[in-house]
N, C-alpha and C positions, 0 to 999 in steps of 0.2 A: 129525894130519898123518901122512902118509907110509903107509907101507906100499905093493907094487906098487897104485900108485892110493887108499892113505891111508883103502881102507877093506875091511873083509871081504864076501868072498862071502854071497852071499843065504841061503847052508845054514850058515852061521857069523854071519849078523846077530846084534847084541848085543838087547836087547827095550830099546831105548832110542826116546826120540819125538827124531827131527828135524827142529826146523824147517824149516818147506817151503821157505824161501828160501836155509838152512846147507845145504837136500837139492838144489836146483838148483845151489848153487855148485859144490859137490860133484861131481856129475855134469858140469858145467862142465870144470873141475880133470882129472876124471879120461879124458875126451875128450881135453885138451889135452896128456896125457900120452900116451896111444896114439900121439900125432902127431907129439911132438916127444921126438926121444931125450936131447935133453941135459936136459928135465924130468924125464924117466922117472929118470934118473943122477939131479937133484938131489933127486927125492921120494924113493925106494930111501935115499940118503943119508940123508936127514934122518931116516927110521924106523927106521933103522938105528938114530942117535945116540938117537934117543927112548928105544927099547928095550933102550939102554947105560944113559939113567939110573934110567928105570923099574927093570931091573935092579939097579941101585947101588942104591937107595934100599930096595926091598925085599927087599936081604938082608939077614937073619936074623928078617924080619917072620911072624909066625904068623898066621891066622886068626883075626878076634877080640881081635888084641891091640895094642892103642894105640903107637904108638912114642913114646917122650919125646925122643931124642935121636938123632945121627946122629955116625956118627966123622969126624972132619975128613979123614980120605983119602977119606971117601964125599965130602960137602961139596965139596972138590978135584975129583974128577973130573965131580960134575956141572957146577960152574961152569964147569969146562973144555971140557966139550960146547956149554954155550950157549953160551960164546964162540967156537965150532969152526962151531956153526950159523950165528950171528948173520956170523963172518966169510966164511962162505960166500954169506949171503944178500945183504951187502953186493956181494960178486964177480959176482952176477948182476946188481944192479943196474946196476952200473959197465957191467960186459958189454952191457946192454939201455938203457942211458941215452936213447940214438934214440930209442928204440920208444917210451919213457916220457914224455921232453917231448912226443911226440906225441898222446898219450891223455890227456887232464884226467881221468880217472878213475884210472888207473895211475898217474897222476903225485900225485894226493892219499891214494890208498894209497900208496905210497912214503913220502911228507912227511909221513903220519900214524904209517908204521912208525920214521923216522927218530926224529921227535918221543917216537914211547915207546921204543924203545932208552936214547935220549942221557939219560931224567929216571932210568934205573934206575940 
């Protein structure tokens, strides 16, 4: 997720295979972003936080060397982002609720994202 549009330019592609249907969503996503600035604000967000825990997590990590453990201030601050996210993503819901009983497709991803939040 995230990044301006949640993915790199074509001169920075990763050599990874994406799925053709994860590749149409994608370019989906990142249209809907062009068009609409309070997505652009919430995607920028979210890459931000990503790349807060990415960060956390791989400090003091070497190349080739396994981590066993993690310090509890790392631990803290990531769980603290995903609940920074997660309470963000509720706010759009909320914000967008209209739009979502309107759509049985939106509205089952919602029900399916609620559903795996609430079991974790």
């Amino acid at each position: 997720m995230g990044g301006i549009f949640s993915k790199k330019r074509d001169d920075e592609a990763p050599s990874v295979r994406i799925n053709s249907q994860y590749a149409a969503d994608l370019s989906s996503y990142e249209a809907a972003c062009r068009l609409d600035p309070d997505l652009q604000s919430f995607d920028t967000n979210v890459q931000e936080r990503t790349n807060r825990v990415i960060n956390t997590l791989a400090v003091g990590v070497e190349v080739g060397v396994e981590v066993r453990s993690l310090s509890f201030d790392s631990l803290r601050e990531v769980t603290d982002c995903l609940l920074e996210m997660n309470q963000e993503v509720v706010k759009v819901i909320l914000e967008c609720k209209k739009d979502i009983w309107k759509c049985k497709e939106l509205f089952d991803l919602v029900e399916e994202y609620l559903i795996t939040v609430s079991g974790l």
